[in-house]
MIDRENVEX-152990 format. One record per residue: x, y, z of N, C-alpha, C in turn. Coordinates in steps of 0.1 Angstrom, whole numbers, padded with zeros to 4 digits, always signed. Example, Ala and Ser with C-alpha at 12.3 -4.5 7.8 and 13.67 -1.06 7.14 Angstrom:
! residues 2
+0132-0057+0078+0123-0045+0078+0132-0033+0078;+0128-0022+0071+0137-0011+0071+0129+0000+0079;
END
This chain:
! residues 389
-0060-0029+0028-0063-0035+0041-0073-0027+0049;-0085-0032+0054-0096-0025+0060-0091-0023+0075;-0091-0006+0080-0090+0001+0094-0097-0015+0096;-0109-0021+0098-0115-0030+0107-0125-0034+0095;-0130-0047+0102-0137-0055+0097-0151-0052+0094;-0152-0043+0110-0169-0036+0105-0170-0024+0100;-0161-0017+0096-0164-0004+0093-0161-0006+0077;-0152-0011+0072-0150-0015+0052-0143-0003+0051;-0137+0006+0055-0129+0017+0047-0111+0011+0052;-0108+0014+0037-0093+0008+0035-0085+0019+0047;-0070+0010+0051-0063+0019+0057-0058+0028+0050;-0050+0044+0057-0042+0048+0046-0032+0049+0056;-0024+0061+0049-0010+0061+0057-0011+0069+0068;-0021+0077+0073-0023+0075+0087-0030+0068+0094;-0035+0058+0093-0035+0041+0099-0025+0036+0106;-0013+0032+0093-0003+0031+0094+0007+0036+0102;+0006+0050+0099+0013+0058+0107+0008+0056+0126;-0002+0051+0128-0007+0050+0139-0002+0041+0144;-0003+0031+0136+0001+0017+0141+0015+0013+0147;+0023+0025+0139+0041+0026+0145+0037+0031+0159;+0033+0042+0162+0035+0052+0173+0032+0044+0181;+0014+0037+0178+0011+0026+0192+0019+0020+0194;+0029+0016+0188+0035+0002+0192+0051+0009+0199;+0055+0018+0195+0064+0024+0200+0060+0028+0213;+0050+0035+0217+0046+0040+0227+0045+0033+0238;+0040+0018+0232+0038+0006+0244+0046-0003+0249;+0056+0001+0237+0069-0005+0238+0076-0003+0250;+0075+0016+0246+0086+0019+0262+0095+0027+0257;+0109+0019+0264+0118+0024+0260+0126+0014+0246;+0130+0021+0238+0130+0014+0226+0140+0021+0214;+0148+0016+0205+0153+0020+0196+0147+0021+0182;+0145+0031+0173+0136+0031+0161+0148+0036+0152;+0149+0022+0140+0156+0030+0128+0147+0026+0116;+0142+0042+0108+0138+0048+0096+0148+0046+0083;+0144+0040+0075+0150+0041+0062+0141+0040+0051;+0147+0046+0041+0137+0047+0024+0148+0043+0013;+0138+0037+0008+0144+0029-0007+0143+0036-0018;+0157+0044-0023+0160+0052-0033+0151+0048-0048;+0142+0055-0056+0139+0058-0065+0133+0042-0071;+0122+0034-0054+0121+0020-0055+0112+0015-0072;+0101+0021-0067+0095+0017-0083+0105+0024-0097;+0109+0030-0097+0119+0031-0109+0128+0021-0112;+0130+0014-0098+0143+0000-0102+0135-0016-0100;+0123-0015-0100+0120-0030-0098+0121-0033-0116;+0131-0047-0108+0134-0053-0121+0123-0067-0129;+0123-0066-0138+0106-0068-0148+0107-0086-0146;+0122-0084-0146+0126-0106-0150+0121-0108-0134;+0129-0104-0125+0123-0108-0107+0109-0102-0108;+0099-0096-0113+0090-0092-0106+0080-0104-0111;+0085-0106-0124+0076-0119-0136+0076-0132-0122;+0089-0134-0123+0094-0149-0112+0086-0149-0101;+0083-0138-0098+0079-0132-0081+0065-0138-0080;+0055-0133-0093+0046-0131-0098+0042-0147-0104;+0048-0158-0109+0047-0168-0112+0052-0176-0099;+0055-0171-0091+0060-0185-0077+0046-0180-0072;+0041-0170-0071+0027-0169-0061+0012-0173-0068;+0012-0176-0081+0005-0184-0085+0008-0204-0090;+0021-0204-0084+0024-0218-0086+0023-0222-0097;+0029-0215-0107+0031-0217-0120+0046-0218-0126;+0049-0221-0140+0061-0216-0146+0062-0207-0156;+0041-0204-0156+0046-0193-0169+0034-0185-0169;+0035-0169-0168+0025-0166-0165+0009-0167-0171;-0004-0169-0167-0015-0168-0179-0017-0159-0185;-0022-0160-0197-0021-0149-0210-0025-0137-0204;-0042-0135-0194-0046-0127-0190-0034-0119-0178;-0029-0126-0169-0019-0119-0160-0008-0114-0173;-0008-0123-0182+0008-0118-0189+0001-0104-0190;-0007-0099-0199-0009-0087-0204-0011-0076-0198;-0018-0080-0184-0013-0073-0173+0003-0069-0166;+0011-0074-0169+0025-0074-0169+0035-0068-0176;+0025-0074-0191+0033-0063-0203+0031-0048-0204;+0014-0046-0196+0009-0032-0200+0016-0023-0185;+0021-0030-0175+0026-0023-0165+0043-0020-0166;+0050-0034-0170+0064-0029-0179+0063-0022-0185;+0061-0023-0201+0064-0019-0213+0052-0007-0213;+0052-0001-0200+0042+0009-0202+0043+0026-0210;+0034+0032-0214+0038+0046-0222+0038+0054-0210;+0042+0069-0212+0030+0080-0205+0037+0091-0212;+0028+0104-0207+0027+0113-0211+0034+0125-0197;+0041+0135-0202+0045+0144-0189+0029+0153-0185;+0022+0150-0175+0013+0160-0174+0011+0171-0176;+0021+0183-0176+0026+0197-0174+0024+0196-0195;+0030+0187-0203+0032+0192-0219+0014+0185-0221;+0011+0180-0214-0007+0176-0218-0016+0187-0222;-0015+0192-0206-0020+0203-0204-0016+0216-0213;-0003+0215-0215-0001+0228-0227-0008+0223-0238;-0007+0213-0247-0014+0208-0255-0023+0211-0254;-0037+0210-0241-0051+0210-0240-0058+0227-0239;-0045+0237-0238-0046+0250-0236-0048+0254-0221;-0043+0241-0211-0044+0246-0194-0031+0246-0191;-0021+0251-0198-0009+0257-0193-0003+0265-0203;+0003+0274-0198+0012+0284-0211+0014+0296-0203;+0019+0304-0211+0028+0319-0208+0012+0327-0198;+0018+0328-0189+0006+0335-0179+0011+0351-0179;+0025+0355-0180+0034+0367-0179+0042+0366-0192;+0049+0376-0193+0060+0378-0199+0071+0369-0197;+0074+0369-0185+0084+0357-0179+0081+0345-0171;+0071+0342-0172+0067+0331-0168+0054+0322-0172;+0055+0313-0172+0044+0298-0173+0040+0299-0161;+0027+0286-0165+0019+0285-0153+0005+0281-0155;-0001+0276-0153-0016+0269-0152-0021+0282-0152;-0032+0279-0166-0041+0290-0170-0053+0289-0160;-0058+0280-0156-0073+0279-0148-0064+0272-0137;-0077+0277-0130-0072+0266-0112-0076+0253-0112;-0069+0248-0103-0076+0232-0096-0080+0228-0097;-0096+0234-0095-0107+0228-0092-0116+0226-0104;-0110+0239-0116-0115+0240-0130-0112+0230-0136;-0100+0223-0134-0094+0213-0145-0103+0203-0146;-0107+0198-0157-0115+0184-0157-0107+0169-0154;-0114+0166-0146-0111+0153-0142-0104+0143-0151;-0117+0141-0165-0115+0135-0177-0105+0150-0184;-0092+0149-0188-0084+0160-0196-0086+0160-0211;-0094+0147-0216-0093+0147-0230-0101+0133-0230;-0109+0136-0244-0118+0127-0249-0110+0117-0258;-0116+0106-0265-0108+0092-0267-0103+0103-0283;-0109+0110-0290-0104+0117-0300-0092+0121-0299;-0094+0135-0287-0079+0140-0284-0074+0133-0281;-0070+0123-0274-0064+0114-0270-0054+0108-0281;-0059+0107-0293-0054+0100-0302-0046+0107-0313;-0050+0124-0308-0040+0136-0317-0029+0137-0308;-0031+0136-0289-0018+0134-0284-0009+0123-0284;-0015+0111-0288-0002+0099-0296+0007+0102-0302;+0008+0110-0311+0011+0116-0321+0018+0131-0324;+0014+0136-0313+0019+0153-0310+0032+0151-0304;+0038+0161-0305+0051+0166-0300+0054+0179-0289;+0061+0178-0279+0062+0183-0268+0071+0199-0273;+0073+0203-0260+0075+0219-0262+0088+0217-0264;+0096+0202-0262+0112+0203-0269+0111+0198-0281;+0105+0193-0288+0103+0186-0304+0101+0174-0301;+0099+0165-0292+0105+0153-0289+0088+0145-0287;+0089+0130-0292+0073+0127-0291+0062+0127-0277;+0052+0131-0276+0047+0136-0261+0046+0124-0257;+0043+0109-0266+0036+0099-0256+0054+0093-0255;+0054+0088-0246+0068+0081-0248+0069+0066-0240;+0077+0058-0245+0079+0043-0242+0088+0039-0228;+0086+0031-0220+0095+0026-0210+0102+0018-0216;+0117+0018-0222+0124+0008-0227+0130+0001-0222;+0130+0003-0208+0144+0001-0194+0137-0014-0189;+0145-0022-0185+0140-0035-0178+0140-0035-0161;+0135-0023-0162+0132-0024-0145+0121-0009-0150;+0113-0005-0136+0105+0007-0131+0092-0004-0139;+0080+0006-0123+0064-0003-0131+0059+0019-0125;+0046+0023-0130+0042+0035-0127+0037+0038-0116;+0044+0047-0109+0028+0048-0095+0021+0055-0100;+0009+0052-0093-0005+0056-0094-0014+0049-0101;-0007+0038-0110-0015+0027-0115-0023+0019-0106;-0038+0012-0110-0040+0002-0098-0036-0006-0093;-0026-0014-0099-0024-0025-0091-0006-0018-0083;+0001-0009-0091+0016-0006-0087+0016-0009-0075;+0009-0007-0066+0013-0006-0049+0014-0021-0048;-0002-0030-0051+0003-0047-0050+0015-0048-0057;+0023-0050-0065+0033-0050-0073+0042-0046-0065;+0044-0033-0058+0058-0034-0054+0055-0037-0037;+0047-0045-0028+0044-0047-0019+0049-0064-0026;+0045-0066-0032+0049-0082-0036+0063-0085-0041;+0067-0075-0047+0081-0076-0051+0092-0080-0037;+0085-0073-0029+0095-0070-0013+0093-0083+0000;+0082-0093-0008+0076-0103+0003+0089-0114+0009;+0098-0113+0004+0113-0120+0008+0119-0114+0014;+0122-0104+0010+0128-0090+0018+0121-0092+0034;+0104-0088+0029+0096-0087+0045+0097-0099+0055;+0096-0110+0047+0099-0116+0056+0110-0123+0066;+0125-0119+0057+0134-0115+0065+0140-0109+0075;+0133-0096+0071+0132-0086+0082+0126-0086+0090;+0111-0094+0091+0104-0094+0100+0110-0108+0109;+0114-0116+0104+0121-0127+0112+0133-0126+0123;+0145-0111+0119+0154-0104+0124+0144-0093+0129;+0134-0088+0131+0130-0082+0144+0125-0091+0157;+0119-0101+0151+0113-0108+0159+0123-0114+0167;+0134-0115+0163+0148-0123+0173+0150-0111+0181;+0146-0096+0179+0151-0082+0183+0138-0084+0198;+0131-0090+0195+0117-0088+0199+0109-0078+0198;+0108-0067+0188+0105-0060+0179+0093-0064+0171;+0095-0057+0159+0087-0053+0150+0096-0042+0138;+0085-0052+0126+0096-0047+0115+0079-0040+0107;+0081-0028+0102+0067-0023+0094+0075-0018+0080;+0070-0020+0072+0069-0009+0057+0059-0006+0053;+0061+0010+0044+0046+0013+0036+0055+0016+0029;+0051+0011+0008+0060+0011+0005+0074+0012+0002;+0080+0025-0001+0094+0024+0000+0101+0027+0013;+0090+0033+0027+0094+0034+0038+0094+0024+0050;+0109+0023+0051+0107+0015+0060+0108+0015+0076;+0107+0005+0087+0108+0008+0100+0111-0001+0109;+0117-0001+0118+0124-0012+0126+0122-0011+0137;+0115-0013+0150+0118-0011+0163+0118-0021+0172;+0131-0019+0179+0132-0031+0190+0133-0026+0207;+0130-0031+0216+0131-0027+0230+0149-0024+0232;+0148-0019+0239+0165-0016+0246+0164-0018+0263;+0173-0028+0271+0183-0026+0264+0186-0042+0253;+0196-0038+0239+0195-0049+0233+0209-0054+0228;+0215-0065+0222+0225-0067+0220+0232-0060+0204;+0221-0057+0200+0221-0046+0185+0220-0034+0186;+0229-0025+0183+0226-0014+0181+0224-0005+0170;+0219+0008+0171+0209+0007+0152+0220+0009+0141;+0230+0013+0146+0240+0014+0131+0241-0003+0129;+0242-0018+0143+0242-0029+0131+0229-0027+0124;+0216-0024+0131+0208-0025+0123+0202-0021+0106;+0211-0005+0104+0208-0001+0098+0218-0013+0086;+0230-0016+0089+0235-0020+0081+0229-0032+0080;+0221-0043+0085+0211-0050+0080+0205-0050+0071;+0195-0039+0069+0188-0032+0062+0199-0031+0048;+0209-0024+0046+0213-0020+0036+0218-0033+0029;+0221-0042+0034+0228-0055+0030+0217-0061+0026;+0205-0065+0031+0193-0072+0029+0186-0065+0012;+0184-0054+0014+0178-0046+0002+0187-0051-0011;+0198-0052-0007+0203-0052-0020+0205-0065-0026;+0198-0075-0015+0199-0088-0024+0190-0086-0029;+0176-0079-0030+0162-0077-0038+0170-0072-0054;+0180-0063-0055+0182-0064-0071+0194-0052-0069;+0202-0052-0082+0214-0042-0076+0211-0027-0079;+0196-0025-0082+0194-0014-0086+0187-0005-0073;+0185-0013-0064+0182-0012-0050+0184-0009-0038;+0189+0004-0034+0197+0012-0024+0192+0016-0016;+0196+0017+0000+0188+0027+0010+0204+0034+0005;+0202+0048+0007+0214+0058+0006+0216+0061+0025;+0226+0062+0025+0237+0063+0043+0225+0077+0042;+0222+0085+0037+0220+0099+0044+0201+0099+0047;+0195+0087+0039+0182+0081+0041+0180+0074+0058;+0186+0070+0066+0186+0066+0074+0182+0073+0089;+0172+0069+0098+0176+0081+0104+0173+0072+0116;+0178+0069+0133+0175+0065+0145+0175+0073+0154;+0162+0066+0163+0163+0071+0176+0160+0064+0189;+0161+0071+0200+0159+0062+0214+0145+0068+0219;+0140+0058+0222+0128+0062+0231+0128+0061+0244;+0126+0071+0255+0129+0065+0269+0117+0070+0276;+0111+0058+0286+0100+0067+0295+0104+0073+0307;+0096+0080+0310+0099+0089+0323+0086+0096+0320;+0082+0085+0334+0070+0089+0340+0058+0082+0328;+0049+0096+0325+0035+0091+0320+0042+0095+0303;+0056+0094+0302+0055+0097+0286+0071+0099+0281;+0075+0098+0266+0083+0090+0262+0093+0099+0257;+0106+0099+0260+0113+0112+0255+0124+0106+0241;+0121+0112+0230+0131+0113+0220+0142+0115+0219;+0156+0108+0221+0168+0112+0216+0173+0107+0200;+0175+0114+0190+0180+0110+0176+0192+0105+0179;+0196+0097+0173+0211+0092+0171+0224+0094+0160;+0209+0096+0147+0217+0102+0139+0226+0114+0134;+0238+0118+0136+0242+0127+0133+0242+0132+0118;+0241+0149+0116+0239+0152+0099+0255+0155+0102;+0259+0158+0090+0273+0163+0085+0273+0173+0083;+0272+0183+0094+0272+0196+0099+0270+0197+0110;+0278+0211+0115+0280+0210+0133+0273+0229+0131;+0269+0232+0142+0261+0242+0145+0272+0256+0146;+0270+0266+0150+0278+0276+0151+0287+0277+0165;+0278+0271+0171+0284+0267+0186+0295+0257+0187;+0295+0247+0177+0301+0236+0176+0298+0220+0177;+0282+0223+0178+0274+0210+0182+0271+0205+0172;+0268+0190+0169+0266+0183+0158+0250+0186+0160;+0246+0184+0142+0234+0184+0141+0229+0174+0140;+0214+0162+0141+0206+0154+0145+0196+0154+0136;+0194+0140+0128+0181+0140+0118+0172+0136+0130;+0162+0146+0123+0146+0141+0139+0151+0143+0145;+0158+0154+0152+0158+0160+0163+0148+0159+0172;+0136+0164+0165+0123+0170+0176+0113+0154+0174;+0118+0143+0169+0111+0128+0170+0111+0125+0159;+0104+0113+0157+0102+0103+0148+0099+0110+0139;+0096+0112+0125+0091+0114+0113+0088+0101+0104;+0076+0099+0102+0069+0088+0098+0056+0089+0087;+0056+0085+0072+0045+0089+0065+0038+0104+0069;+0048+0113+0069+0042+0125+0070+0038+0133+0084;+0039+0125+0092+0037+0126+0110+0052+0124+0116;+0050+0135+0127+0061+0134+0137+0055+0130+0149;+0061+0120+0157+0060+0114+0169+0071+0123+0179;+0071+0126+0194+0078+0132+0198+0079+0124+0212;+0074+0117+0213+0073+0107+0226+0060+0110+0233;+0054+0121+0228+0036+0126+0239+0031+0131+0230;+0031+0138+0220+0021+0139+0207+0026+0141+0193;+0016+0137+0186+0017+0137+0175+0010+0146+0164;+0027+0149+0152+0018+0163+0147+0023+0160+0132;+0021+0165+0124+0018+0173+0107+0039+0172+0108;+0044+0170+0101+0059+0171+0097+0058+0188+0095;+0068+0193+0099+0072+0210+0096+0074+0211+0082;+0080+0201+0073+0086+0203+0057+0064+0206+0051;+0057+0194+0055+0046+0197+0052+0037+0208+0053;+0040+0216+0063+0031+0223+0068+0039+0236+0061;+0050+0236+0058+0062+0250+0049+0055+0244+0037;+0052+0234+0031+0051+0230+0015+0036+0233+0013;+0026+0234+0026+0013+0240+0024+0011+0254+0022;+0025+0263+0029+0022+0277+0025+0028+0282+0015;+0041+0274+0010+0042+0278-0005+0032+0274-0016;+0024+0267-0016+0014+0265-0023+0007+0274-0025;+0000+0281-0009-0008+0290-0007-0002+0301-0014;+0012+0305-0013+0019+0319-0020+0019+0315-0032;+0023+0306-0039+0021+0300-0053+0004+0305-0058;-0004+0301-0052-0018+0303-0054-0023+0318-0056;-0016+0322-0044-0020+0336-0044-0014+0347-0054;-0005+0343-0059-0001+0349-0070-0013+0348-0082;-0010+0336-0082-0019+0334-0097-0034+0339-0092;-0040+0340-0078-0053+0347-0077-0052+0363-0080;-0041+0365-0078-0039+0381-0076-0039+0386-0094;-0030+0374-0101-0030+0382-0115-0043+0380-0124;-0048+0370-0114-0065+0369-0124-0074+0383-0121;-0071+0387-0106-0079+0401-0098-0076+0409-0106;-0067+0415-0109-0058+0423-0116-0066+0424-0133;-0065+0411-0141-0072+0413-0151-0086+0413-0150;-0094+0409-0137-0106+0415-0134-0110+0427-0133;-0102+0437-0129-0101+0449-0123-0093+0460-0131;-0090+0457-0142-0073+0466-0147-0076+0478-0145;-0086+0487-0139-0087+0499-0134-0089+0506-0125;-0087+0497-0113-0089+0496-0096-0072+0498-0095;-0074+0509-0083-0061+0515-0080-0057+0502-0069;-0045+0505-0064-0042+0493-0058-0050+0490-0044;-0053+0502-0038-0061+0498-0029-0071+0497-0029;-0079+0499-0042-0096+0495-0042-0094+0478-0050;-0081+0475-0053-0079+0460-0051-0082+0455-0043;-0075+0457-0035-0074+0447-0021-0087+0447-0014;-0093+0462-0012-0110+0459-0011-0121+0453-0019;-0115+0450-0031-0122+0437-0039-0115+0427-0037;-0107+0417-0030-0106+0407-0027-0115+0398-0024;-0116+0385-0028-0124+0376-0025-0117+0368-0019;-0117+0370-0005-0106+0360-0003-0110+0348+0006;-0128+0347+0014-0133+0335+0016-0135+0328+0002;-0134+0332-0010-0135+0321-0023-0118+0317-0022;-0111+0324-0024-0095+0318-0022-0091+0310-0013;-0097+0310-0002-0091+0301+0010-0099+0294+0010;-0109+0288+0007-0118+0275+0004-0108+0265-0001;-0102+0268-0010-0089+0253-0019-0085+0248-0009;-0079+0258+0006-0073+0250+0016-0079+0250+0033;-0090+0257+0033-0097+0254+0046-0108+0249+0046;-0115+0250+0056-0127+0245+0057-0137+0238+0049;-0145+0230+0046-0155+0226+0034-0164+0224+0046;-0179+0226+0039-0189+0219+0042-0192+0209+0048;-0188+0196+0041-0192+0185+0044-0174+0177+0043;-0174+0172+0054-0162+0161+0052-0164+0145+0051;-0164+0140+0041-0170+0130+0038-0171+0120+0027;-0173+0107+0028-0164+0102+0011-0170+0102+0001;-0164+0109-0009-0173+0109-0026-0182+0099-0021;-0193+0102-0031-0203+0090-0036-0214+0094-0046;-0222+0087-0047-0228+0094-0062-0244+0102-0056;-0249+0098-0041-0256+0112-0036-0250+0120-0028;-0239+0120-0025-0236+0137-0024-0230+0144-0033;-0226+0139-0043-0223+0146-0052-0207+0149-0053;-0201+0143-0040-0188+0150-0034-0174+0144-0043;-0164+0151-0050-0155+0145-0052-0141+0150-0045;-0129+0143-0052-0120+0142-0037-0115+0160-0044;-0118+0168-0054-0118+0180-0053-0123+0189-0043;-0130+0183-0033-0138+0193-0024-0131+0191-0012;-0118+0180-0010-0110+0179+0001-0098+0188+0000;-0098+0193+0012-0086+0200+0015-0075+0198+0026;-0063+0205+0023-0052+0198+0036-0059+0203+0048;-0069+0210+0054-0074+0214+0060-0082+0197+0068;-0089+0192+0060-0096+0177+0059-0093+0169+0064;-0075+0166+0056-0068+0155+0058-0063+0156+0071;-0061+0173+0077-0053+0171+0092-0062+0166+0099;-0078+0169+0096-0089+0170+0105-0085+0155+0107;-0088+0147+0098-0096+0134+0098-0078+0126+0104;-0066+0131+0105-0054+0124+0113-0056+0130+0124;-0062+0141+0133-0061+0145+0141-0075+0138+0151;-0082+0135+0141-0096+0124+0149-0087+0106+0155;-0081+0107+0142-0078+0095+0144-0065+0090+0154;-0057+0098+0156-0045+0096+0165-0051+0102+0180;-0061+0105+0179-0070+0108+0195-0062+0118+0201;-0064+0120+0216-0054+0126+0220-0044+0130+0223;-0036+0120+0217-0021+0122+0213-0021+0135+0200;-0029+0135+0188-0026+0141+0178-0038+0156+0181;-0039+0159+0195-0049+0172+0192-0041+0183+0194;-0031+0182+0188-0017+0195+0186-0020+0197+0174;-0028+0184+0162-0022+0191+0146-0033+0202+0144;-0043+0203+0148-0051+0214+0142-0045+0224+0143;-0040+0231+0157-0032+0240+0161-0019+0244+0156;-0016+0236+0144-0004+0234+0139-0014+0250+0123;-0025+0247+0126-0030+0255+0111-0040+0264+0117;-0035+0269+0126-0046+0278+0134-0046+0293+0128;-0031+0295+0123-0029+0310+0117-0033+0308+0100;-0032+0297+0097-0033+0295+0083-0043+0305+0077;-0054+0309+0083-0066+0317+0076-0058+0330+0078;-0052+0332+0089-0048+0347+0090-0034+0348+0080;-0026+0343+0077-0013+0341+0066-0015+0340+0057;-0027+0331+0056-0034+0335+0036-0039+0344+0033;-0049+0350+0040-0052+0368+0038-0042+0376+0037;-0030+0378+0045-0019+0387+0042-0011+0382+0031;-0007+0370+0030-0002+0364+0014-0008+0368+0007;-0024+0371+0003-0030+0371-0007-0028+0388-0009;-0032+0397+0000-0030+0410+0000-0012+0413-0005;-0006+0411+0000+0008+0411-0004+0012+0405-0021;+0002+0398-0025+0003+0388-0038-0002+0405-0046;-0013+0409-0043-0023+0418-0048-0016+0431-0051;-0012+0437-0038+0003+0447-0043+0007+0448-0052;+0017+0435-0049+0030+0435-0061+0024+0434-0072;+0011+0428-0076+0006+0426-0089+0003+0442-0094;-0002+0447-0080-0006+0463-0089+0010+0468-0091;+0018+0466-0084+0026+0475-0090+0031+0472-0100;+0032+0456-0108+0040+0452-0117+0030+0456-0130;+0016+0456-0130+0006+0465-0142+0000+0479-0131;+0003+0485-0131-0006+0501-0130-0019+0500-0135;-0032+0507-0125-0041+0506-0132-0042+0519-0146;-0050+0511-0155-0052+0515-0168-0059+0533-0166;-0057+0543-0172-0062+0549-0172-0072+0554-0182;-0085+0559-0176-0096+0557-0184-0100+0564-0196;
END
């Protein structure tokens, strides 16, 4: 679906994500219940998706061309990425005790293997004995990341949506999903409160197929209240744990959590799990830069290590770039040259002044990956000693 008509670039999930907060915001005061559909593409069932798929072309049986599109998304193969890559020689023993991607990121080829290799991994066998390509036998699950998967399970749910959306609209609400996440919000005050709603939700889902669950601990509500020029978050949900004090603890405590974004009633920022899952990366990274320095250097004492550090080439994977801007075939640019650095930029343009908190969310990031990387560099000299000459 295109941000707008005149500009042609498709929404993504900060669009979306935009499109709750506005509407929450203008709402007022308001109740918001969050739920996700346990392990959804793994359970769409292949007989309903077929039916689904022949009521929307007004048929009783699919055409040969759609059939084979159908068969090649059920009865699909794949391969584990991680035993490809061992196969291709871009993963294996990096230590004594440990695996790990031989080259970085940015080295890996796009294309992993030519229609040749391709045809020795049909055939090859994984690091348990077991065949690498392997079959979907199950009468349910279609792949993500395939092209069409997302239409497919956006269509699987169009009964569902429309139910839902018909039970907000009596809320006087608003019912939103991106795929398995869903969203509900109605004004307060209202004759529903979000545990009926959530149980809506759980009863409705499961007439889509019985393989189809929100789990009780997926669920999460809150109240929005205004006061004054801006909107205060209370969670509803309690976790199943109470504090040291004795106080129950609260999913979204600090607001909404939505496609990766937290709402808090006045700005909007980067989820905390996200921004912790960017610096173990970074310590992940820095390891592996530290044992490549290391075999660069095997005769640099530890501190004329760290004085060879390259460490504006290390923090390029996750800061700043050049040019921010979409592949195309004169700039040369592919989506290897984006970084989470990019993606905050380009959510923090777009949620305007509500979201000019997320850059500041990555303000120490340059300074945290230099001492991660220095600290990575240490321990590596201590674990090889330099070689003596």
């Amino acid at each position: 679906m295109p941000v707008s008509k005149i500009g042609g670039k498709n929404k993504s999930n900060i669009d979306f994500a935009k499109d709750a907060f506005d509407y929450i915001s203008d709402l007022g005061n308001c109740i918001v219940v969050t739920a996700d559909i346990k392990s959804y593409f793994d359970n769409i069932d292949h007989s309903k998706l077929k039916r689904i798929w022949c009521e929307l072309l007004g048929t009783t049986r699919l055409p040969d061309d759609h059939y084979n599109v159908f068969r090649n998304v059920t009865s699909y193969r794949y391969m584990d990425y991680v035993e490809v890559c061992r196969q291709l020689g871009f993963f294996g023993q990096k230590t004594e005790n440990r695996e790990g991607f031989l080259i970085g990121r940015k080295q890996m080829p796009i294309k992993l293997a030519d229609n040749n290799k391709l045809k020795e991994l049909f055939s090859a066998r994984d690091s348990r004995g077991g065949r690498l390509l392997k079959f979907n036998n199950f009468t349910r699950g279609i792949p993500q990341g395939s092209p069409i998967s997302d239409v497919l399970a956006n269509m699987y749910l169009l009964d569902f949506d429309a139910r839902c959306q018909e039970f907000a609209n009596d809320l006087a609400g608003k019912y939103f999903r991106y795929s398995d996440d869903i969203l509900m919000v109605f004004p307060t005050p209202s004759e529903h409160t979000h545990s009926s709603v959530e149980n809506y939700l759980r009863q409705e889902i499961e007439l889509e197929g019985s393989h189809l669950t929100i789990q009780d601990r997926k669920f999460a509500s809150l109240q929005y209240k205004t006061d004054g020029n801006r909107q205060h978050a209370t969670p509803l949900s309690p976790l199943n744990a109470v504090t040291d004090k004795g106080n129950p603890r609260f999913k979204m405590a600090n607001g909404l959590e939505y496609l990766g974004f937290r709402y808090d009633g006045h700005k909007i920022f980067v989820k905390n799990s996200t921004i912790s899952n960017l610096y173990r990366k970074i310590s992940k990274s820095a390891l592996a830069e530290a044992m490549k320095h290391r075999k660069n250097y095997p005769n640099a004492s530890e501190e004329e290590l760290v004085k060879l550090m390259q460490f504006n080439t290390f923090f390029q994977k996750f800061g700043r770039v050049e040019e921010f801007e979409k592949p195309n075939k004169k700039s040369g640019k592919s989506y290897k040259h984006w970084t989470f650095r990019t993606y905050t930029l380009r959510a923090s343009e777009t949620f305007g002044p509500r979201g000019d908190k997320i850059m500041g969310q990555l303000s120490k990031c340059r300074e945290l990956s230099k001492k991660k990387l220095e600290d990575k560099v240490r321990l590596v000299a201590t674990w090889y000693p330099a070689q003596k000459m």
